[in-house]
C-alpha positions as CSV (number, residue, x, y, z in Angstrom):
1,X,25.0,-62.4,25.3
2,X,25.6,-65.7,23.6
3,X,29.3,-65.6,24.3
4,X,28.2,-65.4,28.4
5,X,25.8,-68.0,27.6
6,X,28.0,-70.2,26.5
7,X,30.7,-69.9,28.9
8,X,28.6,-70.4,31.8
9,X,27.2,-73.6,30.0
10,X,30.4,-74.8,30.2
11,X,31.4,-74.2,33.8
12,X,28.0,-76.1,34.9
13,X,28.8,-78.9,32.5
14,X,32.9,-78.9,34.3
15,X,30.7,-78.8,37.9
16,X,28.5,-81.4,37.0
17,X,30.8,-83.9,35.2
18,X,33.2,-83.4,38.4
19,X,30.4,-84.2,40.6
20,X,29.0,-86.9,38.8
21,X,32.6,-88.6,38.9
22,X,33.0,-87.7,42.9
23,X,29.8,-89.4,43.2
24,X,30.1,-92.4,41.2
25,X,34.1,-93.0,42.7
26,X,33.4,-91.9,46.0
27,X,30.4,-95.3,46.6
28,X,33.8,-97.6,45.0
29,X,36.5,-96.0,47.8
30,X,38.1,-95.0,44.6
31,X,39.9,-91.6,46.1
32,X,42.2,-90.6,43.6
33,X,39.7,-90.6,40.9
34,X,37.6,-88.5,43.6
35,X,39.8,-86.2,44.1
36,X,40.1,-85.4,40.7
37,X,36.5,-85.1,40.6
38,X,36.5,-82.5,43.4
39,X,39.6,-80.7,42.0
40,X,37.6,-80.5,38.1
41,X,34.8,-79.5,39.8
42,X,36.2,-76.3,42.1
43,X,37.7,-75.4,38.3
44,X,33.9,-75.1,37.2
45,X,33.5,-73.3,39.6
46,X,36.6,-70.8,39.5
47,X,35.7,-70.6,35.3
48,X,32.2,-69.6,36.5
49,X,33.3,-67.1,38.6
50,X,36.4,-65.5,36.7
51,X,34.5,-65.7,33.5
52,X,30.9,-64.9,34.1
53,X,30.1,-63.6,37.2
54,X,33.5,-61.1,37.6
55,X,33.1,-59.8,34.2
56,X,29.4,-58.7,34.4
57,X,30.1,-56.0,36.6
């Protein structure tokens, strides 16, 4: 349990610092740094679902 814990803590934290950059470069017309943002961000999101949500069934 704290294994699954702590592996979806850190797929939030990989969403949430990718959107906090995408919002913080995207009000600058920075778009490379953006895009990064969007690109560390859809990994959250691929570690949350290969890692949590595909191995609790």
């Amino acid at each position: 349990m704290e294994r699954r814990l702590l592996k979806t803590a850190i797929g939030i934290a990989m969403v949430g610092i990718g959107l906090v950059q995408v919002s913080l470069y995207a009000v600058q017309s920075e778009w490379i740094p953006t895009g990064l943002g969007v690109f560390i961000s859809l990994l959250g999101i691929v570690y949350l679902w290969a890692e949590v949500y595909s191995t609790a069934q």
